[in-house]
N, C-alpha and C positions, 0 to 999 in steps of 0.2 A: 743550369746545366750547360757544361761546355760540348761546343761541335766544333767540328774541321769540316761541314759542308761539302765534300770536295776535295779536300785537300791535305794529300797523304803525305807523310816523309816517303823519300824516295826507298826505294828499297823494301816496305811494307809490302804485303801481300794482303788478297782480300779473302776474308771468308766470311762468307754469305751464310744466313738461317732461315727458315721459315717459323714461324711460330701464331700461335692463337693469338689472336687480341687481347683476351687477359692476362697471358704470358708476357705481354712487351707492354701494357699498362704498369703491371707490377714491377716490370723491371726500370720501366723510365720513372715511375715513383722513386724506387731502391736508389737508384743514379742521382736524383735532384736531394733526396733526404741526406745521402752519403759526399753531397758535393761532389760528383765521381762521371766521367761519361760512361755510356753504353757498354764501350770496348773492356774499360776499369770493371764494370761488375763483371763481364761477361768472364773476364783472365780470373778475376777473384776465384769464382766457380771451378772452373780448369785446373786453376794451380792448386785447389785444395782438395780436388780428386787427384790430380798426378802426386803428390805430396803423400797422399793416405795410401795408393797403389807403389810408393817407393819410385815414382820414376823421376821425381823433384825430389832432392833433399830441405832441410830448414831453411836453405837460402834461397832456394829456386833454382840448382845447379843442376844438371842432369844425373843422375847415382850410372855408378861402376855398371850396375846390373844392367841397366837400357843405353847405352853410351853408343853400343853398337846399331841397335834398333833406333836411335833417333839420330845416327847421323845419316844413314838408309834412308829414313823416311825426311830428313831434312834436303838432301840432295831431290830427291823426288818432286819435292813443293819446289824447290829453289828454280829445277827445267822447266817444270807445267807452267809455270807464272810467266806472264807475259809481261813486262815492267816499262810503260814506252810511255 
């Protein structure tokens, strides 16, 4: 399983989870079986709900319909994040 211990591209923002022990078992299994890290399953998940709700098209593009809402909510993460 690959790690960055530490060590972010610049620019990356962090988002934090809490989860059960067998929750993060099962996914660091899923991660080493899929040759994938943590982050790789975590997006897989993400983008295949944004994808079924319309807000990712087939390529992972943002759709017409949320274009407004996620540049809103992108600006918002972009201030909050402290990047130093």
């Amino acid at each position: 399983m690959k790690t960055r211990k530490g060590k972010h591209k610049a620019g990356n923002v962090r988002m934090g989870i809490y989860v059960e022990p067998h929750r993060k078992a099962v996914a660091l299994l899923a991660a080493k079986e899929c040759d994938m890290t943590m982050t790789d399953v975590i997006w897989a998940g993400i983008e295949s709900i944004a994808k079924g709700r319309g807000i990712l098209d087939g390529s992972g593009k943002v759709t017409k319909a949320f274009v407004n809402q996620y540049k809103a909510t992108l600006s918002i993460v972009e201030q909050a994040e402290v990047n130093g």
